[in-house]
Steps between C-alpha positions, in 0.01 A plus 500: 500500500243228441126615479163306523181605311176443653188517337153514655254415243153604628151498334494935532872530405820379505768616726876435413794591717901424473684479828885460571657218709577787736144561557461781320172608293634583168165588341123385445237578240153427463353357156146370398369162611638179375188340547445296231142321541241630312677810383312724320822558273462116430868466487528211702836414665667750242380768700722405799804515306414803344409661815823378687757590193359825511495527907862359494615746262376796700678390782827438377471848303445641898724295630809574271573065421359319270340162529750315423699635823187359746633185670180373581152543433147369700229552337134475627251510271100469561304151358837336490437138573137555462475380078744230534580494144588887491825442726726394259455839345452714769836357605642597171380804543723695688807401287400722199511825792820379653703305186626251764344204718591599835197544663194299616126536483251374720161654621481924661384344810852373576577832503280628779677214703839565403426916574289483801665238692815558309543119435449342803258189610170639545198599320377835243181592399434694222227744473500719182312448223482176529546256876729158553735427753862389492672281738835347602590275723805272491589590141155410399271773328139475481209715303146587656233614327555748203279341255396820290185769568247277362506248720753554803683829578345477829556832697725671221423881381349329206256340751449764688367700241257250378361503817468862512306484158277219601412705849422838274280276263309375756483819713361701158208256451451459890579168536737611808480816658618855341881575664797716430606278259221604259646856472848388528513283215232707276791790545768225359357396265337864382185325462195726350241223546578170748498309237745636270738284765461251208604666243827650681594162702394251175500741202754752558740295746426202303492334847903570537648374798740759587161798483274240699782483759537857544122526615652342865611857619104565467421225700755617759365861472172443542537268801666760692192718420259283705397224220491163678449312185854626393633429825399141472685439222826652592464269814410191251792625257720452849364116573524443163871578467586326892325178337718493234833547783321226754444236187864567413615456825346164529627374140877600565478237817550794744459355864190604688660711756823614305500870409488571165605827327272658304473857299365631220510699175242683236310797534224351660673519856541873451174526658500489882179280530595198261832471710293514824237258426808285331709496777168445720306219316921341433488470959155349501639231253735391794869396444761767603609751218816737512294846262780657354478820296678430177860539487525587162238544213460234262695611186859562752356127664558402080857648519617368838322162367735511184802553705426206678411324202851500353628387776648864636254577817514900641729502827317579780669846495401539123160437587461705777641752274234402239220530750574883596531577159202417354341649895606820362249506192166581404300211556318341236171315452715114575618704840176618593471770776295430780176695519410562148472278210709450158304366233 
């Protein structure tokens, strides 16, 4: 029985799972972030390795095989591409988990595509931490956006919960209006003073993505209590994120009144009013689009990706048989539920 290892390398966590060519889920585990930039470990690329020899480890403990056994591997890891002269390492890396070279590296966004459309033409957008899009059309791939919280990120949870902060700083001093969001966020952040938001967010959190991120369920929470400033930026996190599908759609040569597919992947869509203003600010762009629900989350997109990659494709049965599967678990913050929000 061959198998395929996927890995979804995300800046919260990273998600591994090992599927069969008969489409079933052997197992998955979840493992700290690969995320290498500006690590507070400073181990640099080393930390990816380490983090994916230990991941892989786990998992073929679970699974009963061993690494060598895995016939082929994707693996998506966050930043890749984005330092050019850390690829050649980072795709080094995975051979010190796996002690062979069948596998391929390449960016996690490819994995939201290869999950939520599961591989075919179209484009992904990515809203977790971090935002991009991923799109392919005619065996071409193209990358939108995703150029890091400081400047880009547009629309992500990262995003979102700077936005939240800025609101509450300016609603404490009175610059805008006292909402729901004051209360809200002084609750989250088990604030004594206003201003100890400083020393938790800068001091404490020492301005960590993945914390800053998780302050978008806040933002959700206290727009559905009445606060309009909150409100506004879900529905700018929603234009934000159909910009990035619209700009992609142009780019990949897409013809004005073909329909594209598009879906999506990362917590961020786990809340009912980024999807809505998404899928409403995506019509007003014009061109026809074909919303799909993912298929599949991103780290069994990695898997299916790897089958394909060496050269071994999922039958349609297999897949279908994949797809029910994975239907029949608990879904997780890359297969976010509709109506809440994963961080």
């Amino acid at each position: 029985m061959r198998t395929y290892l996927g890995v979804d390398g995300g800046g919260t966590g990273t998600a591994l799972c090992l599927i069969s060519e008969d489409g079933d889920l052997l197992g998955r585990v979840e493992a700290p972030s690969c995320y290498y930039l500006g690590s507070a470990a400073g181990e640099g690329v080393g930390q990816v390795a380490r983090v994916l020899t230990e991941a892989v480890a786990v998992l073929t403990d679970v699974t009963g095989t061993t690494a060598a056994a895995i016939g082929y591997a994707f693996v998506g890891l966050p930043a890749y591409g984005e330092v050019s002269a850390d690829v050649p390492a980072l795709d080094a890396a995975p051979r010190e988990a796996l002690g062979h070279d069948r596998y391929r590296c390449d960016n996690d966004m490819v994995c939201g595509w290869a999950g939520s459309l599961a591989l075919a033409d179209g484009v992904n957008v990515i809203g977790g931490t971090g935002s991009m899009t991923y799109g392919r059309r005619a065996g071409q791939g193209l990358r939108v956006g995703g150029w890091g919280e400081v400047f880009g990120d547009e629309g992500s949870g990262y995003w979102i919960g700077v936005q939240g902060l800025r609101a509450f700083s300016r609603m404490s001093d009175g610059r805008l209006p006292p909402g729901p969001l004051l209360d809200v966020l002084r609750a989250r952040l088990g604030l004594a003073a206003d201003l100890d938001a400083v020393d938790v967010v800068l001091n404490r959190w020492r301005g960590s993505r993945r914390e800053v991120a998780a302050l978008a369920p806040a933002v959700v929470e206290a727009a559905r209590r009445g606060d309009g400033v909150a409100a506004a930026v879900l529905d700018e996190a929603g234009a934000e994120l159909a910009r990035l599908v619209t700009t992609t759609r142009q780019r990949l040569g897409f013809r004005a009144a073909e329909t594209v597919p598009v879906s999506y992947s990362g917590g961020v869509f786990g809340a009912v009013e980024v999807l809505d203003a998404f899928r409403a600010h995506l019509v007003a762009a014009g061109g026809p689009v074909d919303l799909r629900a993912p298929v599949l989350p991103p780290v069994v997109g990695a898997a299916l990706h790897a089958a394909q990659l060496a050269g071994s494709p999922l039958s349609a049965a297999a897949l279908a048989r994949l797809r029910r599967v994975v239907a029949t678990t608990t879904p997780t913050p890359d297969h976010p539920t509709p109506g809440g929000l994963d961080p």
